[in-house]
N, C-alpha and C positions, 0 to 999 in steps of 0.2 A: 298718361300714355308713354311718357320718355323718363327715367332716370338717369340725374345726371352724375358723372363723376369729376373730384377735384382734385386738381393739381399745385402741390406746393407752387409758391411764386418763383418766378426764376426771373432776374434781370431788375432794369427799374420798374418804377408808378410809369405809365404813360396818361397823357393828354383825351384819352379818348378808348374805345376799345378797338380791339384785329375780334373777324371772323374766320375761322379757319374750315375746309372740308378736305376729305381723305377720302378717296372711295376705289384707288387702286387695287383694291385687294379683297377676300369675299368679305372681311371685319370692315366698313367702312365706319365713317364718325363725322360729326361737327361738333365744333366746338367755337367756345368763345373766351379772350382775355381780356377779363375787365381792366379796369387804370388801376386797381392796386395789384396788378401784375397774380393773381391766381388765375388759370384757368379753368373751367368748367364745361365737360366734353358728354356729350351725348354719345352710345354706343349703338349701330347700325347692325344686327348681326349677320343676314339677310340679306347678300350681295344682291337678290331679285327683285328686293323689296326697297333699294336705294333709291332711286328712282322719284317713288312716292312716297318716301318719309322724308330724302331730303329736303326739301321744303315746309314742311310741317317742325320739323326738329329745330331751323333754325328761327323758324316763329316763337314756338317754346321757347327758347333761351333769351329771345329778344324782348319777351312779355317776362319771365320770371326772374330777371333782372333789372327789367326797367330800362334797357338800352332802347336809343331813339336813332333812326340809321344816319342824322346828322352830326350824330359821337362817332362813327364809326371810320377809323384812320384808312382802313384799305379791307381787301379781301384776299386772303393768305390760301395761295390750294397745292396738294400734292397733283401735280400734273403725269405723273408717271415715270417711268415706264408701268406697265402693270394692266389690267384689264379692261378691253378696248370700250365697253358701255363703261364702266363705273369714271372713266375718264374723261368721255364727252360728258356724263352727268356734273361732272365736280365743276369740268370749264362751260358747260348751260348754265348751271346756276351762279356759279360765281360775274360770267358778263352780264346776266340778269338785273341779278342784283348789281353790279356798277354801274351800268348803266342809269338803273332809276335812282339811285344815290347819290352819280357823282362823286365816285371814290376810283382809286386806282386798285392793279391785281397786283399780287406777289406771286410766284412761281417758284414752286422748290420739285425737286425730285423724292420721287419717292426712298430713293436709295439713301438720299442724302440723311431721310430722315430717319430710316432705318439705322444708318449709321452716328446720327445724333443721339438716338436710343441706348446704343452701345457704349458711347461716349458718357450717360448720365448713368448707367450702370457700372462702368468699369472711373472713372473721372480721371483720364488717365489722357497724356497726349503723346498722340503718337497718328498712324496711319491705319486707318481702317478700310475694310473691305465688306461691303454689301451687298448680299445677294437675295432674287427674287424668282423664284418658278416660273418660266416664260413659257411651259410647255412644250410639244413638240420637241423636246428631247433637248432644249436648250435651258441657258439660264442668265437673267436679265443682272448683269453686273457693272457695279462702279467701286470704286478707289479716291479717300481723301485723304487728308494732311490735316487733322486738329488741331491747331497753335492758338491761345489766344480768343479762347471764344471765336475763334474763325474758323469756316472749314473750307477750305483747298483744291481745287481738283487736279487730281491724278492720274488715272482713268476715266474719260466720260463717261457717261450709260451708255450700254450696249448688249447685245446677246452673245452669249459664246453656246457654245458645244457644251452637255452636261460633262464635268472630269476635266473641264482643261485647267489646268496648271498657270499660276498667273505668276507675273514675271517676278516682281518684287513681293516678299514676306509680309505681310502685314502683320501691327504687333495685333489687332481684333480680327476676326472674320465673323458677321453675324448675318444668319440666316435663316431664311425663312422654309419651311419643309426640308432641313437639312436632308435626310436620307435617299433624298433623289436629285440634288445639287452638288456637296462634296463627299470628296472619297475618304475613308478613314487614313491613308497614307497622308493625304494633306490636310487634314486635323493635326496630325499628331506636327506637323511642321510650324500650328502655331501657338503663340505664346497665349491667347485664352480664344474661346471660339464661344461664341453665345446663340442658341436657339431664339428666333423672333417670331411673332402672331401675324406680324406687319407691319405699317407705317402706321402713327394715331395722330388725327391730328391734333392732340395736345401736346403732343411734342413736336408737331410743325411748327405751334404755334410761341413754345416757348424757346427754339431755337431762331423764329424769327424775330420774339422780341429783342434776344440779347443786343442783337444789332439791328433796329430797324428801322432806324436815318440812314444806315447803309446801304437798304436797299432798292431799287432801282424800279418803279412798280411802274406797267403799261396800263396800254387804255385797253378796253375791255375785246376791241378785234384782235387784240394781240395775244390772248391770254386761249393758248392751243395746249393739245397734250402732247406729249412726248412719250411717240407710238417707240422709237427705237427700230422696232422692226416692222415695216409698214403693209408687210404682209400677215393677217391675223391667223387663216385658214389655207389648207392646202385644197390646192382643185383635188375633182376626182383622178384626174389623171397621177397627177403626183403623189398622190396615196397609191396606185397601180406600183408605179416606178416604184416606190420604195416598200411594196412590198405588205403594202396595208391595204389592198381590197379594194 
């Protein structure tokens, strides 16, 4: 039913394994980091169908690894910004699961992890820029600082205006549906710019092993999305005013 894909190891061995879900985005994923530090990610293609595979998906990896959910250190999710079901899906299942386990969550952004992507493509430190199609003519952006296996914040998430001009250069900009996010004027102002699919969560999962004593994990009512913009849909009226019907 699932094919899985694997990820070189990145970081150390840990004591147990991380669960990771991603589903910000239409590519959603689970994945899993076993203790000798590879991960192995299920791919979701089927933003309608996250829903009902994720659960199924992380049964699969839990049976064809032999993981028992008393090995399991925590639960690791892209919390967003990014699209408003596949975000309550990721934080349903993830308090689900903590709760019957008795594990803590991790919460990363999805930018963040976008821009961790960029960082294992380019392996370069410096400051990067993430951005995500937030529709409605905006677009869902953050700003880090890579030093150190760490990343920074610069910029919180947020929505802007599609075209705005952000204050400071970043030496990456990586993006996702570029041609309707930046302009080609502000291409050319950076030093590499990278086309992305999205956030995966094997790469949430191996940015959160690097450091993940350092991490900070809540109990499972804590573990919300990060809407950004708390408005998903325009009334009718507001599509009037602006011109759309």
């Amino acid at each position: 039913m699932f094919e899985t894909q694997e990820s070189q190891p990145v970081g150390e061995q840990l004591p147990g394994y991380l669960l990771g879900f991603s589903f910000s985005t239409e590519r959603g994923s689970v994945a899993v980091r076993l203790p000798c530090a590879t991960v192995q990610e299920v791919i979701l293609q089927n933003h309608k169908t996250h829903v009902a595979q994720a659960l199924p998906a992380v049964l699969y990896l839990l049976e064809r690894y032999q993981l028992k959910p008393q090995q399991c250190l925590g639960l690791v999710l892209d919390v967003g910004p990014g699209g408003f079901t596949g975000l309550r899906t990721a934080c349903a299942l993830a308090q689900g699961l903590a709760v019957g386990w008795s594990v803590p969550c991790y919460m990363h952004s999805s930018l963040e992890i976008m821009a961790y992507q960029a960082v294992q493509a380019l392996g370069l430190h410096g400051c990067y820029l993430a951005c995500l199609d937030a529709r409605q003519h905006e677009v869902y952006a953050a700003t880090y600082a890579w030093q150190n296996n760490v990343f920074s914040v610069i910029k919180a998430p947020s929505a802007y205006p599609v075209g705005t001009v952000f204050d400071s250069k970043p030496l990456c900009a990586v993006i996702s549906q570029s041609e309707f996010l930046v302009s080609v004027s502000q291409q050319e102002q950076l030093d590499h710019f990278l086309i992305d699919s999205g956030p995966k969560s094997s790469s949430l999962l191996q940015l959160h092993g690097l450091n993940w004593q350092q991490y900070e994990g809540v109990a499972a009512h804590l573990c919300q999305p990060l809407y950004v913009r708390h408005q998903v849909a325009k009334t009718i009226e507001q599509r009037q005013q602006a011109g759309g019907g």
